[in-house]
C-alpha positions in Angstrom: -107.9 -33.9 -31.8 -110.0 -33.6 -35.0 -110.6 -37.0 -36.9 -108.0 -37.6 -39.7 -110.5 -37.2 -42.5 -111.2 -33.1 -40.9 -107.1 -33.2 -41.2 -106.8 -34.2 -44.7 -109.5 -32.3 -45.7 -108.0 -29.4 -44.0 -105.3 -29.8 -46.3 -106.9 -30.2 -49.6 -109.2 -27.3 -49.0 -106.3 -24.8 -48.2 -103.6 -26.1 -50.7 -103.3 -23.1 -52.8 -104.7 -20.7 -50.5 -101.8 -18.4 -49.9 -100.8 -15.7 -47.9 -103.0 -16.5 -45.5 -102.2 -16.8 -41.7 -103.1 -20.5 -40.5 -104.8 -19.1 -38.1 -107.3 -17.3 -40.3 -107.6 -20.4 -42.5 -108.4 -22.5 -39.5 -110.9 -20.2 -38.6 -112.7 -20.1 -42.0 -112.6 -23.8 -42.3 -114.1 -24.2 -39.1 -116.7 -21.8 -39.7 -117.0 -23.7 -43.0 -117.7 -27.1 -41.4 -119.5 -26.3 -38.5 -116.8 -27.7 -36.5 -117.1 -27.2 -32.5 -114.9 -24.9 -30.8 -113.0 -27.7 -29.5 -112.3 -29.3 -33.3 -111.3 -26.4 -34.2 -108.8 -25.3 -31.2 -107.3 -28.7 -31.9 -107.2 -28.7 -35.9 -105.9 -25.0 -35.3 -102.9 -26.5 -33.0 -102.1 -29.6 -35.5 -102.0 -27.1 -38.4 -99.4 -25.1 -37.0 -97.9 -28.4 -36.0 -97.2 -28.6 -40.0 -96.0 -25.4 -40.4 -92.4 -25.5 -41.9 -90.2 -24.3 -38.7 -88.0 -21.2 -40.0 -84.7 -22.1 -40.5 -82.4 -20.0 -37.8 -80.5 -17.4 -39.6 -77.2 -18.1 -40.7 -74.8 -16.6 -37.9 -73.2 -13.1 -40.3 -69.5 -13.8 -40.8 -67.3 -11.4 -39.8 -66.3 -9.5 -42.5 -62.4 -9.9 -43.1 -60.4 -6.4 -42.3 -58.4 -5.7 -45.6 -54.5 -6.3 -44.9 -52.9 -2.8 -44.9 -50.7 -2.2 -47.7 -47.3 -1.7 -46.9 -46.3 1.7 -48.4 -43.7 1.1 -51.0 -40.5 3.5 -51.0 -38.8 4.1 -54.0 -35.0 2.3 -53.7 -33.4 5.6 -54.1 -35.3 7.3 -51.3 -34.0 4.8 -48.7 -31.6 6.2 -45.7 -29.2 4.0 -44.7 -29.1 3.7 -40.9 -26.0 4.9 -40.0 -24.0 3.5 -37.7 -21.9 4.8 -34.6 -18.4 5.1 -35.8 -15.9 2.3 -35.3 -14.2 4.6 -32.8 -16.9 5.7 -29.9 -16.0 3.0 -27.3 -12.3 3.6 -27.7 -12.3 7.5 -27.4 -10.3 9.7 -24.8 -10.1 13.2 -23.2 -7.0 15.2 -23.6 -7.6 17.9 -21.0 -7.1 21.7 -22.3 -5.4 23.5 -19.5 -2.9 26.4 -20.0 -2.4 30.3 -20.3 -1.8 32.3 -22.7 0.8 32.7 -24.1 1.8 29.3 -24.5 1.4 26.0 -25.9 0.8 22.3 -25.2 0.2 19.2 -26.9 -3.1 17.2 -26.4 -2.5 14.0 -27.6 0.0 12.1 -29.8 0.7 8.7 -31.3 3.5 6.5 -32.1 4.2 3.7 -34.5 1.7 2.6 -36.9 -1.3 4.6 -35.1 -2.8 7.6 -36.5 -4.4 10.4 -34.6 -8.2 11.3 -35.2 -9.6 14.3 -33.2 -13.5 14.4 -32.9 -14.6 17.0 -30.4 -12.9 20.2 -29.4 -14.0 22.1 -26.0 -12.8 25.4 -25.1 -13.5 28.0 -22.8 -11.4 31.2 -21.9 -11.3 34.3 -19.0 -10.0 36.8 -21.2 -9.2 37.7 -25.1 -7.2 35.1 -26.3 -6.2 34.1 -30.1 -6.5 30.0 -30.5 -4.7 28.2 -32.7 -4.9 24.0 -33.2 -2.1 22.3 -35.4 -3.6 18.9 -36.5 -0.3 17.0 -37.2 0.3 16.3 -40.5 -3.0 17.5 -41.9 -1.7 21.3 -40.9 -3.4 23.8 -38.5 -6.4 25.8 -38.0 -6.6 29.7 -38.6 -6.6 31.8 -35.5 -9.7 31.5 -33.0 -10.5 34.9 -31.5 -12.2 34.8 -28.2 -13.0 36.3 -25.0 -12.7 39.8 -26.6 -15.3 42.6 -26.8 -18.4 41.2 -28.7 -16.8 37.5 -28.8 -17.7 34.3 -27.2 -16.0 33.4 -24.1 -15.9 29.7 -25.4 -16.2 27.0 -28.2 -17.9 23.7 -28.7 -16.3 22.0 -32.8 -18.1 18.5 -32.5 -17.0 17.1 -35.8 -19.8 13.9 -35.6 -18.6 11.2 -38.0 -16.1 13.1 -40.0 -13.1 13.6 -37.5 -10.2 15.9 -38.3 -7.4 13.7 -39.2 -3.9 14.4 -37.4 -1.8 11.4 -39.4 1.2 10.7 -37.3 1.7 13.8 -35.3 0.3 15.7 -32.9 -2.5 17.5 -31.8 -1.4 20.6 -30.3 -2.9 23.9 -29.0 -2.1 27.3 -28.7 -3.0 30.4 -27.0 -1.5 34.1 -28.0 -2.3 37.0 -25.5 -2.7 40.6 -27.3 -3.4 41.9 -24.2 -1.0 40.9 -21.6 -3.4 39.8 -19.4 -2.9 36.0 -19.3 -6.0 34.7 -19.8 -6.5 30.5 -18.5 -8.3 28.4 -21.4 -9.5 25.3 -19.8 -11.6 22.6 -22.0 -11.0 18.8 -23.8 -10.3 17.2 -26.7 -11.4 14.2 -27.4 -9.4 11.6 -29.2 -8.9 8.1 -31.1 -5.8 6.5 -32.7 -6.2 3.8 -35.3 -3.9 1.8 -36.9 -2.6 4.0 -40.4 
């Protein structure tokens, strides 16, 4: 270790000196002074000593991911979700089963109930004209099928806007311009409500 006056000197002679590696400086100094090789490994390894340590970088913070704007729907372009009807746990089948010609009635109510129809079925093995009378609410035109160039059958699903029937009944019917008694076979389905 180099004598504390070679240290302070050290100091005095490079204050000011900047830019310069200590290890350059240490070697000038030494070259300076005559010091031995031994001086001068030990000044070398006290000035570095003094050195100001570098300070470790700051860890980086993550950088926040914006929040994603919501997109904003005008009021009046909002759906309402619609819901299932009231009615589609307490729906039934009337079966369609007859030839023409005749009629039959698919389903009726009594009393206070009314008689909503929501899905119609049909399908027939020969020309046949269909008619449906919805109770109160009157009856459908004629239905021509089974004919040349006319479906053999008939889905009417009505959805969420069933065909009222009021008090009375729902009833089909089946003409035959053919004579050749054609079967219709098929469902309705049906709810009654209280009116």
């Amino acid at each position: 270790m180099p004598p504390l006056d070679i240290k302070k000197d050290f100091q005095d002679w490079a204050r000011g000196r900047t830019g310069l590696s200590t290890e350059w400086l240490v070697d000038v100094y030494a070259r300076l002074n005559n010091l031995s090789n031994e001086d001068g490994k030990a000044l070398f390894a006290w000035a570095k000593s003094q050195e100001p340590k570098p300070k470790p970088p700051a860890p980086e913070k993550p950088t926040p991911k914006p929040t994603p704007k919501k997109p904003t729907v005008a009021p009046d372009l909002i759906i309402k979700r619609t819901p299932y009807p009231k009615w589609w746990k307490d729906s039934l089948n009337a079966t369609i089963n007859l030839t023409a010609p005749g009629s039959t009635i698919l389903a009726t109510v009594s009393g206070k109930l009314r008689l909503y129809v929501a899905t119609i079925v049909i399908t027939v093995t020969g020309e046949t004209v269909i008619t449906f009378s919805f109770g109160n609410a009157g009856s459908s035109g004629p239905i021509y099928l089974g004919g040349t160039d006319q479906p053999m059958g008939i889905v009417i699903a009505m959805g969420n806007s069933p065909a009222p029937c009021g008090s009375g009944p729902l009833t089909i019917t089946a003409t035959d311009p053919t004579a050749a008694t054609p079967s219709i076979g098929g469902f309705a389905t049906c709810f009654a409500e209280e009116g």
